[in-house]
C-alpha positions, 0 to 999 in steps of 0.5 A: 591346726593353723591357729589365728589370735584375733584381738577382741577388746574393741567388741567388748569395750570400743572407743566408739559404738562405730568402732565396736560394731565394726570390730564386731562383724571382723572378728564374726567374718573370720570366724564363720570362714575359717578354712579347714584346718584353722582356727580363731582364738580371741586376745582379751584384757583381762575382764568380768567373767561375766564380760567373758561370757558375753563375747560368747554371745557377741562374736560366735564361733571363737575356739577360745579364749587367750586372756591377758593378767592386765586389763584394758587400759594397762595393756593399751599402754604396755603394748603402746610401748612393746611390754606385756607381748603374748607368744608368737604366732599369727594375730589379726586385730580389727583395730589398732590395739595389738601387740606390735613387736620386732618378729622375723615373719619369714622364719618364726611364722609370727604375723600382725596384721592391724586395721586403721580405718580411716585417716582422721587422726592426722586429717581431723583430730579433733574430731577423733577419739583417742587422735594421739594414742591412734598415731603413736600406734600407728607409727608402731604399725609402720615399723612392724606390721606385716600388713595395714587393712584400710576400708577403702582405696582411699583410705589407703591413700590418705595413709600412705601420705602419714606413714610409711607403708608401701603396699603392706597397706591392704584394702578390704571392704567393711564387712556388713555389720549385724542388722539392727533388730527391730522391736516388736511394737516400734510404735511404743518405741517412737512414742517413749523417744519422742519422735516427731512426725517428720524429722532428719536423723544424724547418728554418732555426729561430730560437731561439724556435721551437727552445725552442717544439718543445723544451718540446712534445716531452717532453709527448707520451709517446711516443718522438720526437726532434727534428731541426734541419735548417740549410739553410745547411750541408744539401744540397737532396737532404738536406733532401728526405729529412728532410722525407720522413721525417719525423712532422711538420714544425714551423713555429713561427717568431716572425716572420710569414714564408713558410718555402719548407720548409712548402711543400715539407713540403705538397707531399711529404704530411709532415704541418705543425703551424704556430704561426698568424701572419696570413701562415700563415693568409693563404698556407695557410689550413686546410692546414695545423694551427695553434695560437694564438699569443697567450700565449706561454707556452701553445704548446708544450702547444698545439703538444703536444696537435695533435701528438699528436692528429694522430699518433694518428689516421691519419685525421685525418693522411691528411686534413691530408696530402692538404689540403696537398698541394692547397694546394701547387700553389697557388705558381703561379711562371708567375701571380707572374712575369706579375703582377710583370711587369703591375706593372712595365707599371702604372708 
């Protein structure tokens, strides 16, 4: 039996709510394509059984548990540093938390595989959680993974330029995150969250793409709020409904990443007006509206004049809906887990 150790403590306690719902679908995807003969053994800290219980509900599929003597942020830190490694064998980690090491992969069969995904450590670290611990880790990946899983191509790119990688760095598409459910009575949900009748909707926004949409608002003449949802505090079920609901979503993140929301925004018809960014381009191409993003201080009446031009003209937004519909299927989870899985085979 081929045994695979996935490192799952970024679905129980992620650093971002976009982080745990990727780490989430990984670990879900190498579960439900693991070939004959193979298995997946999820690497926990060591955690309530009631939160060992729980990822039995959130990652289906698992053949069991390895569970660690220290807890989460013990054995970030002892991993950071080489301490606390667990035996050898394949370890696949949907993240960065992973216990990178010397190993001679060709003789021992040991294999570590990491994911980072994107490059705003480097390129905008204020605006990522953890920016430090996030480059002091990858700076262990340089030295000893056997591979670097980027989202996209450029992604990939932009990691090349801060770490010496070569072609370990390996691009494998998002894998499609679990739909949002949607609650049985959404009009009692929008009443309870107070939802206007028209408004734009960030979700999970840095503060650049806040002051973005802020300063475009005002530009459009009509009466529109804005409604920042934190996922970090919202239910799933809530944030189906703002997305529902809303005129439009907005992705005007500073940092080049895959956003699950815009994902789900196409896969619920709401229209999506993203600033453009190499991986928006990469991953959604023309689902999506974009304006240009290299003068900064043109956005928000670029992102203004889209707006208004979509929700003027119910055509133009009948198209974009349906355009992004179709792009939404293309987060093929089954076509990620078995690439994921070919990869592991490579090594």
């Amino acid at each position: 039996m081929t045994t695979l150790r996935v490192v799952v403590d970024d679905v129980l306690a992620p650093a971002t709510a976009t982080a745990g719902r990727i780490a989430r679908a990984a670990v879900r995807a190498l579960s439900a394509t693991a070939p004959a003969g193979a298995e997946v053994i999820g690497m926990v800290a060591a955690s309530p059984e009631s939160d060992y219980a729980r990822l039995g509900e959130l990652v289906p599929g698992l053949a069991g548990l390895e569970k660690h003597a220290l807890a989460r942020r013990e054995l970030a830190a002892a991993w950071s540093r080489g301490l606390a490694l667990p035996r050898r064998g394949a370890v696949h980690a949907p993240g960065l938390l992973a216990p990178l090491r010397r190993h001679d992969r060709l003789h021992d069969g040991d294999q570590l595989v990491v994911t980072i995904a994107d490059a705003g450590a480097w390129t905008h670290p204020d605006l990522v959680a953890d920016a430090s611990w996030t480059r002091r880790m990858a700076t262990r990946a340089e030295r000893f993974a056997d591979a670097v899983i980027a989202p996209t191509h450029a992604v990939a790119d932009a990691l090349r330029e801060h770490l010496a990688l070569g072609d370990r760095v390996r691009v494998v598409p998002p894998v499609d995150p679990d739909p949002l459910p949607r609650p049985a009575d959404p009009d009692r949900v929008a009443e309870r969250l107070g939802l206007p009748e028209r408004y734009l909707l960030l979700v999970d926004p840095d503060p650049v793409a806040r002051e973005r949409v802020a300063q475009a608002i005002p530009r459009l003449g009509e009466s529109l709020a804005l409604v920042v949802a934190d996922a970090s505090v919202a239910t799933e079920a809530d944030l189906a409904v703002m997305i529902d609901r809303a005129g439009a979503l907005v992705h005007a993140d500073a940092v080049d990443r895959f956003a699950p929301a815009v994902r789900d925004a196409l896969a619920a018809g709401t229209l999506v007006v993203a600033v453009s960014s190499p991986s928006v381009t990469e991953l959604l191409g023309d689902a999506v509206e974009t304006v240009p993003a290299e003068d900064e201080g043109e956005v928000p009446v670029l992102l203004a004049a889209e707006l208004d031009r979509l929700l003027g003209d119910p055509d133009a937004a009948a198209r974009a809906a349906v355009l992004g519909e179709d792009r939404s299927r293309a987060f093929d989870g089954r076509d990620a887990g078995r690439r994921l899985w070919e990869l592991h085979a490579a090594l």
